[in-house]
PANURO-577255 format. One record per residue (C-alpha): x, y, z. Coordinates in Angstrom, 2 decimals. Layout:
BEGIN
<r><east>X</east><north>Y</north><up>Z</up></r>
...
END
This chain:
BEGIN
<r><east>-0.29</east><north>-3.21</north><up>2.85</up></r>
<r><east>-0.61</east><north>-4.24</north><up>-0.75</up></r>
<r><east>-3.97</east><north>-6.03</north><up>-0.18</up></r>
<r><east>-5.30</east><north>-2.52</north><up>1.25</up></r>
<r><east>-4.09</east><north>-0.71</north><up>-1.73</up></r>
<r><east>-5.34</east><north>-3.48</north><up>-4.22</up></r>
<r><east>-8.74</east><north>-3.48</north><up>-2.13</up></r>
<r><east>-8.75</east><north>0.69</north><up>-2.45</up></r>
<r><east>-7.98</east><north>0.62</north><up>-6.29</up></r>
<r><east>-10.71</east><north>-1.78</north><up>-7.07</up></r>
<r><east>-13.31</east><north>-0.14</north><up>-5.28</up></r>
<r><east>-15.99</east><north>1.09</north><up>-7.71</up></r>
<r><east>-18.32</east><north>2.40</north><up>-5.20</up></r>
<r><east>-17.38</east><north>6.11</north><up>-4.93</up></r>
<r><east>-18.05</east><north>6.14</north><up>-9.39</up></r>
<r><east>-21.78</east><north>4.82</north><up>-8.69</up></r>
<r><east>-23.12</east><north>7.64</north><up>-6.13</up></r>
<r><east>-21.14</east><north>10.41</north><up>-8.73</up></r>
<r><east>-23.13</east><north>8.80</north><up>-11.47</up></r>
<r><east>-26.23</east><north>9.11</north><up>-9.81</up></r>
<r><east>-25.43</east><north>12.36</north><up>-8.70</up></r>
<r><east>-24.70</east><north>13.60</north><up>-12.47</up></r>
<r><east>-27.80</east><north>11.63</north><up>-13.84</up></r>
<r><east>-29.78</east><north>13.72</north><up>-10.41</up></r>
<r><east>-28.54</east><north>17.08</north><up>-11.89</up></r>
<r><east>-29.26</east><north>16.35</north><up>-15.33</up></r>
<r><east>-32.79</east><north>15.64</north><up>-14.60</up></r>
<r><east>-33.07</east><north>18.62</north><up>-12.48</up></r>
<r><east>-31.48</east><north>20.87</north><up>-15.35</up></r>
<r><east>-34.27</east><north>19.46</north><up>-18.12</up></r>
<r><east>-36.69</east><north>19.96</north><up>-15.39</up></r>
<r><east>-35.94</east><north>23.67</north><up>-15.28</up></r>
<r><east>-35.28</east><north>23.98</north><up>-19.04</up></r>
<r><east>-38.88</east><north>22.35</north><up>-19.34</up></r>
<r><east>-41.03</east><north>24.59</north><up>-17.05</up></r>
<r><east>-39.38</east><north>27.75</north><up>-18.50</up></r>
<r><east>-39.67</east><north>26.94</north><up>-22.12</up></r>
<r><east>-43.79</east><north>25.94</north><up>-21.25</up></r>
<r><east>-44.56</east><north>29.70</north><up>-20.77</up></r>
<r><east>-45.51</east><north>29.62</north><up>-17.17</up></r>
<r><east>-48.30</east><north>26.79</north><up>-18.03</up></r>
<r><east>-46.33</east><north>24.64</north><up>-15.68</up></r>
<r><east>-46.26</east><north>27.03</north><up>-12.58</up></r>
<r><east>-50.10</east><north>27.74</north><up>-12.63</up></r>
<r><east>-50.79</east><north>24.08</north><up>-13.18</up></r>
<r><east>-48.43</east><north>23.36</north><up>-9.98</up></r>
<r><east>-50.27</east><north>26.33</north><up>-8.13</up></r>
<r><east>-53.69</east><north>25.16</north><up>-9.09</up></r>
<r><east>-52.23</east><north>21.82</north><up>-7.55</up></r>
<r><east>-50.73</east><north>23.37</north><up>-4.48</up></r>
<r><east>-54.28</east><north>25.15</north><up>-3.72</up></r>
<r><east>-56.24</east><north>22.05</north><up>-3.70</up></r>
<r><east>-53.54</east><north>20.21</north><up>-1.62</up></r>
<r><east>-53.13</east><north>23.45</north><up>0.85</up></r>
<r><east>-57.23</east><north>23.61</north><up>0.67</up></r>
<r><east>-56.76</east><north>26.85</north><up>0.05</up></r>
<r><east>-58.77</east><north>29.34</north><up>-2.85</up></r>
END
């Protein structure tokens, strides 16, 4: 029983995926922060994009 619980304490696993999940978010907020503060440059560049991709005018 005490090797489980020593086993279950020193388990770091679970602390790596909920830093990559923080660092995810982060980049996702400055993401946001970045296309709102370019004056909708960034959304007609990313339509323009979408267009050719879709093939449509």
């Amino acid at each position: 029983m005490t090797g489980l619980l020593r086993r279950f304490l020193g388990d770091n696993r679970g602390a790596t995926v909920i830093e990559y999940g923080l660092l995810c978010s982060l980049l996702a907020v400055l993401l946001f922060i970045s296309i709102q503060a370019s004056g909708g440059r960034a959304m007609s560049i990313i339509s323009v994009v979408a267009s050719a991709i879709g093939g449509t005018d």
